[in-house]
C-alpha angles and dihedrals in degrees: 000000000000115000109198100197138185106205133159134222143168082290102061135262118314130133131242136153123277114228131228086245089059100250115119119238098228108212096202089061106061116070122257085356102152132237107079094250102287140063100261097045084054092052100049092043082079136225090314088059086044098052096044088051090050093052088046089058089049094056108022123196101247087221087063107047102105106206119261112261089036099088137055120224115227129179113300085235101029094186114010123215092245143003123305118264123221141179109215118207096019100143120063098221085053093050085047096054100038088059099053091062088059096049094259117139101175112051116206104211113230111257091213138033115272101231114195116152121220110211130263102242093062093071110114127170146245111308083008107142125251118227120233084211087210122211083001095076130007098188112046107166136174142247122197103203140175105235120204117206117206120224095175132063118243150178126180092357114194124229103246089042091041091095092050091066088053116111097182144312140251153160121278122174109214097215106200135199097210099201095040085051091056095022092066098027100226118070113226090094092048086045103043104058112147112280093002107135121064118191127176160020088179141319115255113205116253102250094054094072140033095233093184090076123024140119122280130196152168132185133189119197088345091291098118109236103167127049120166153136127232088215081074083053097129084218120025127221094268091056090042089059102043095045089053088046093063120121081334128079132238120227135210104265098028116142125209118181101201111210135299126243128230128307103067108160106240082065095064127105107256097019118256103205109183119260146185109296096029121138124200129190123182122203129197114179106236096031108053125231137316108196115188126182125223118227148189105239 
């Protein structure tokens, strides 16, 4: 599996691939490698650029392999283009139990995806620290979700044609304030609290992994609270995209988390809101694992 990383050391902010080992393959390092030094710049440089920096990871240069331990992961995208952009209600079971906090019995499943965007400035990286957000929000919650990154431009993309404008795949953690989310309708406010969306550990490229039907986790505390499939997604990664795609273009580094499935803890009886102390790692089979802690500011 290949790991395309952004990381940091003494020496600055680059990317590389982390290797199975656990040293990072440091592209700047390693003459006429391709990317520009940074996540976006790889991913604009297109499938050519892709494909030379996957063969590199297969067959790393031993003079630029930096030790394990010597180097810090940050978000793949540190800071996105634009906002993030996100598909709300997207797994049955969570329709279901979203529904049942608010008295509904028979959920009516939506016919098209729920778009709403979180901003850019709230990505943070592996270990990165979650706000409580105290006396702001009482009910921050978590989302374990599978995020697709686009690598090629796009507008009115159709379905059967929506995975070859992935560039890879990786983890995000849609950190929620609950009551923000009800209190202003819509839910950009509830959803854009400051360093509330953790994405990482890494991106896989697209074609490393069959996104439409892979396992899916969270865990608080160690106690499992999320267990799901992206195969039970109620619109898969290829309708996602085209519907997006319609009348707006997407562009290469865009990133899209695409729903969570059941087990949010505001749903729980009795509720599980997320405190000081907490800490939540997310799993996708096929990617690895993002764990975030929560903290007292």
């Amino acid at each position: 599996m290949t790991k395309l990383a952004t990381f940091s050391d003494a020496r600055g902010t680059r990317i590389g691939c982390v290797q199975e080992d656990g040293r990072m393959l440091d592209l700047s390092a390693v003459p006429g490698a391709p990317g520009g030094g940074d996540m976006l710049s790889l991913i604009a440089a297109g499938p050519a650029a892709l494909a030379a920096v996957t063969a590199l990871a297969a067959a790393p240069p031993p003079a630029a392999l930096l030790p394990a331990g010597s180097w810090t992961l940050l978000a793949p995208i540190p800071r996105p283009r634009r906002n993030v952009f996100c598909v709300g209600r997207n797994y049955m079971d969570h329709v279901a139990e979203g529904d049942r906090t608010r008295g509904i019995t028979n959920s009516e499943l939506p016919k098209f995806p729920q778009f709403f965007t979180k901003a850019p400035d709230c990505v943070i990286g592996p270990e990165d620290w979650i706000p409580t957000h105290a006396g702001i929000t009482q009910w921050l919650d978590y989302e374990v979700e599978l995020a697709a990154i686009i690598g090629t431009e796009g507008t009115n993309i159709p379905k059967e044609r929506a995975l070859d404008h992935v560039f890879g795949w990786t983890i995000g953690n849609d950190v929620t304030g609950r009551d923000l989310q009800r209190r202003y309708g819509q839910w950009f406010k509830g959803k854009s609290l400051d360093r509330s969306c953790p994405l990482g550990p890494w991106i896989v490229p697209a074609a490393e992994l069959d996104a439409l039907n892979t396992g899916i986790r969270l865990w608080v505390n160690g106690e499992k609270r999320q267990d799901s499939n992206t195969a039970k997604m109620i619109f898969d990664v290829k309708e996602i995209i085209h519907q997006l795609s319609i009348g707006f273009t997407l562009k290469p580094g865009d990133v899209i988390i695409t729903g969570t499935p059941e087990g949010v803890g505001y749903a729980m009886q009795p509720p599980k809101t997320l405190q000081p102390g907490d800490v939540v790692e997310c799993e996708i089979d096929g990617i690895g694992r993002l764990r975030n802690a929560v903290k007292a500011e």
